[in-house]
C-alpha positions in Angstrom: 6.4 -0.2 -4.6 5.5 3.8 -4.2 5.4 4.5 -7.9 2.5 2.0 -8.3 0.0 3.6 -5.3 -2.6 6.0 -5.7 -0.8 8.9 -4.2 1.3 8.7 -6.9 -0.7 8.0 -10.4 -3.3 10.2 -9.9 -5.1 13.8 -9.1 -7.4 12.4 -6.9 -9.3 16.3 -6.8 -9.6 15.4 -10.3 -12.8 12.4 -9.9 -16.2 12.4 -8.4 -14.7 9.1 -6.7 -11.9 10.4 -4.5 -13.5 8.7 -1.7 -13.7 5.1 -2.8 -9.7 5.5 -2.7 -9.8 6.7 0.8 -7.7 4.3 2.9 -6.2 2.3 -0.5 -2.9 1.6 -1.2 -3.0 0.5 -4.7 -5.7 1.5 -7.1 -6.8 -1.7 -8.3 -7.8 -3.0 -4.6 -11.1 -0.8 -5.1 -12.2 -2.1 -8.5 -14.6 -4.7 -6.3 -16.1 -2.0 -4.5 -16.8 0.3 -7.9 -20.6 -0.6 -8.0 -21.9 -0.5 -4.8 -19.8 3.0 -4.7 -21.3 4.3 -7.5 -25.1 3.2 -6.0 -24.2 5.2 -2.6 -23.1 8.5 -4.6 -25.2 8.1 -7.2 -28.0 9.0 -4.7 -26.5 11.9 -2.7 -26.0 13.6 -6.2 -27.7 17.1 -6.7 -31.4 16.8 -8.4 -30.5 19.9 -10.2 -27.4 18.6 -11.9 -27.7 15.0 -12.8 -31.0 13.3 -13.8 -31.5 9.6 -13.0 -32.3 7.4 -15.9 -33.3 3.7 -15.6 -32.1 1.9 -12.8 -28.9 3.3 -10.9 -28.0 5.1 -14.2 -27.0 9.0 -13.2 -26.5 11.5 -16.2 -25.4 15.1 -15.5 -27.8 17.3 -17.3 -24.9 19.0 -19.2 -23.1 15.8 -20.4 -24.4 14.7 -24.1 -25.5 11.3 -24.9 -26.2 9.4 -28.3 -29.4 8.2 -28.5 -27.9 5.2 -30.1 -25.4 5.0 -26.8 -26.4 2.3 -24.4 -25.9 2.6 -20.6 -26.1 0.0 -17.9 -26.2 0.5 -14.4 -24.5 1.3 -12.3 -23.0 4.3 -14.0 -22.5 8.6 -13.2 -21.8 9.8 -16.4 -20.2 13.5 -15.1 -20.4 17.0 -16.1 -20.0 17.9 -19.8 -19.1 14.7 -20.6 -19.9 13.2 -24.4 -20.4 9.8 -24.8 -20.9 9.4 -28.4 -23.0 6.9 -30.6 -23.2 3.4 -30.3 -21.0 3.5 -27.5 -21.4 0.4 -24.9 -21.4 1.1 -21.1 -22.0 -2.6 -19.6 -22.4 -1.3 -16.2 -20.0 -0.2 -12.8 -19.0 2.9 -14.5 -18.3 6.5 -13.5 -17.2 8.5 -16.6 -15.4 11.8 -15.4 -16.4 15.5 -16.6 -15.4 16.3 -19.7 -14.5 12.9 -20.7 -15.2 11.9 -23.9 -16.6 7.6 -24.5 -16.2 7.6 -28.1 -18.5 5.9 -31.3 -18.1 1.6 -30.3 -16.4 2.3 -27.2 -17.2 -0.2 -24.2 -16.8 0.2 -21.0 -17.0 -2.2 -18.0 -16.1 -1.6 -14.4 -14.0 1.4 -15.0 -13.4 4.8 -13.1 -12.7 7.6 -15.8 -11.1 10.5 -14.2 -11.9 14.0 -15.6 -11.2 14.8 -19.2 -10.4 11.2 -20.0 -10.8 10.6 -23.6 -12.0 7.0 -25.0 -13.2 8.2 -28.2 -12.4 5.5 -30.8 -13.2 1.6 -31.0 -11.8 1.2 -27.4 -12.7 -1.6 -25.1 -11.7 -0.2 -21.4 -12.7 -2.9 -18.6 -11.3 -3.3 -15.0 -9.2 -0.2 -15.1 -8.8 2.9 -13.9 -7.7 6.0 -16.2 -6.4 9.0 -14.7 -6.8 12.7 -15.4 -6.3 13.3 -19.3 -5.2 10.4 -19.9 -6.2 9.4 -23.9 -6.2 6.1 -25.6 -5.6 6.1 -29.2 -8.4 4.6 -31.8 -8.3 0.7 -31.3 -6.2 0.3 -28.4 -7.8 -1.8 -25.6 -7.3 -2.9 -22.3 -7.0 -6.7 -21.8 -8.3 -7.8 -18.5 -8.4 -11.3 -18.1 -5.0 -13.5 -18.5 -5.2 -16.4 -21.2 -4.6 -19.2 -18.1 -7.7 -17.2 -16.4 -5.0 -17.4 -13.5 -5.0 -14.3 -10.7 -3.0 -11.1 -12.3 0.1 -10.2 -11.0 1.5 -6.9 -11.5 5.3 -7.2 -12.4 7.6 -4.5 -11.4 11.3 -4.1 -10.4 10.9 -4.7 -7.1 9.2 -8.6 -7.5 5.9 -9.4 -8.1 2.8 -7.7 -6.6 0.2 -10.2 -6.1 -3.2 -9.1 -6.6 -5.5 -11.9 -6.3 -8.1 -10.8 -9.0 -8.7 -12.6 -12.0 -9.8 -9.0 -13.9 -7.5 -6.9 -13.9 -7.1 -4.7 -17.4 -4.5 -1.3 -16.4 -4.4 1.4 -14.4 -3.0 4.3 -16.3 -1.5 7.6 -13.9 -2.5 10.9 -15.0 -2.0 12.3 -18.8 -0.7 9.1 -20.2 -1.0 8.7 -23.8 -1.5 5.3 -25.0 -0.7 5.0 -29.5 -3.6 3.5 -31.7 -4.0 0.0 -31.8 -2.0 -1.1 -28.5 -3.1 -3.7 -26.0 -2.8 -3.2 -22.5 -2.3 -6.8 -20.8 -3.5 -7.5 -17.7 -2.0 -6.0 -15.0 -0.7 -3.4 -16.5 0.1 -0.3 -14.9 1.1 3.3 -16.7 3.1 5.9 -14.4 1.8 9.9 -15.5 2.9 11.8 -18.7 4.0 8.4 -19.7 3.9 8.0 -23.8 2.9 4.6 -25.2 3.9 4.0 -29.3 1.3 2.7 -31.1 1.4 -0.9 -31.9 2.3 -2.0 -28.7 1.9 -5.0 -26.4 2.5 -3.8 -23.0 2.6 -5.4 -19.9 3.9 -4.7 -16.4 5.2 -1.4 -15.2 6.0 1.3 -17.4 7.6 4.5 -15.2 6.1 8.0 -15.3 7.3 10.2 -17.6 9.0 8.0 -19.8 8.2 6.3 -23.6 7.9 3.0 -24.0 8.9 2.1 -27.6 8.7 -1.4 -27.6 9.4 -4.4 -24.7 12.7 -3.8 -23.2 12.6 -0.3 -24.5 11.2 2.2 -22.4 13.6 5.4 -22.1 12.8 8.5 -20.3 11.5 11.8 -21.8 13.9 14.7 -22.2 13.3 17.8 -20.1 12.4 20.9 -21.9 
């Protein structure tokens, strides 16, 4: 389905990791290939911008970390980022410049695109957030299904098998998701999309469009 591949959901210009989507058609086939990724760039990376801390751990001088914030590697944490206190990086993550990895925030095999904001109580793992994209406080990605079965992505067009057992969302440029939602696994957000907060969400939700409850996802009005 062209609405789900990575032409399509995301600014690729807009992340440090435009080449680990080289040759992809769908975004979540390079979530296995995230660390040893971020262990190849990590070590091209300029000296003068980014400082390497611990082991595979690469901080860009101008980002600002917590000292109460803990980081795992493999991680890039970008440009003017902020990842604020007590926030959890478990490993395999490249946070975008500018983004913002808020207070209790976790993070787990994620790309974060540039200006991504995760800034309150948010657990983010096996996913991939595009440019501007914002999750509200307390709303979390859900990445492993109940039955521990593979995730399938479910769209209009049938069932895209994906053959991973983690598999949180993959969320297209400048999508908003409300406070206190939960993103199944599987899920996947077209750009500019609106989530309401409160919501359970699963499948495909279209770009530029609201999605208000299951079954109700209408489209936005044009200015």
């Amino acid at each position: 389905m062209e609405a789900l591949t990575v032409k399509e959901l995301y600014t690729l210009e807009e992340t440090i990791a435009k080449d680990i989507f080289e040759g992809v058609t769908y975004p979540w086939e390079v979530l296995p290939k995230i660390s040893a990724f971020i262990v190849e760039l990590g070590n091209t990376l300029s000296e003068e911008e980014y400082e390497k801390k611990g082991e595979n751990v690469w901080i860009a001088k101008s980002a600002k970390v917590a000292p109460t914030a803990f980081i795992n590697g493999p991680a890039i944490i970008g440009k003017g980022a902020e990842v604020r206190h007590c926030a959890f990086i478990r490993g395999n993550a490249i946070v975008g410049e500018g983004s913002v990895v808020g207070n209790s925030t976790e993070l787990k095999n994620v790309i974060l695109f540039n200006k991504v904001q995760v800034p309150h109580y948010n657990y983010v793992g096996d996913s991939i957030l595009g440019f501007k994209s914002h999750m509200g406080a307390g709303s979390i990605t859900s990445n492993v299904k109940s039955d521990k079965k593979p995730v399938v992505v479910k769209t209009p067009e049938g069932n895209i098998e994906t053959g991973m057992k983690k598999f949180g969302a993959m969320l297209g440029d400048e999508v908003e998701v409300g406070c206190g939602s939960v993103l199944n696994p599987g899920t996947v957000v077209g750009g500019r999309s609106n989530i309401y907060p409160l919501s359970s969400v699963r499948g495909y939700v279209p770009g530029n469009s609201i999605y208000k409850k299951q079954g109700e996802v209408v489209k936005k009005r044009e200015d």
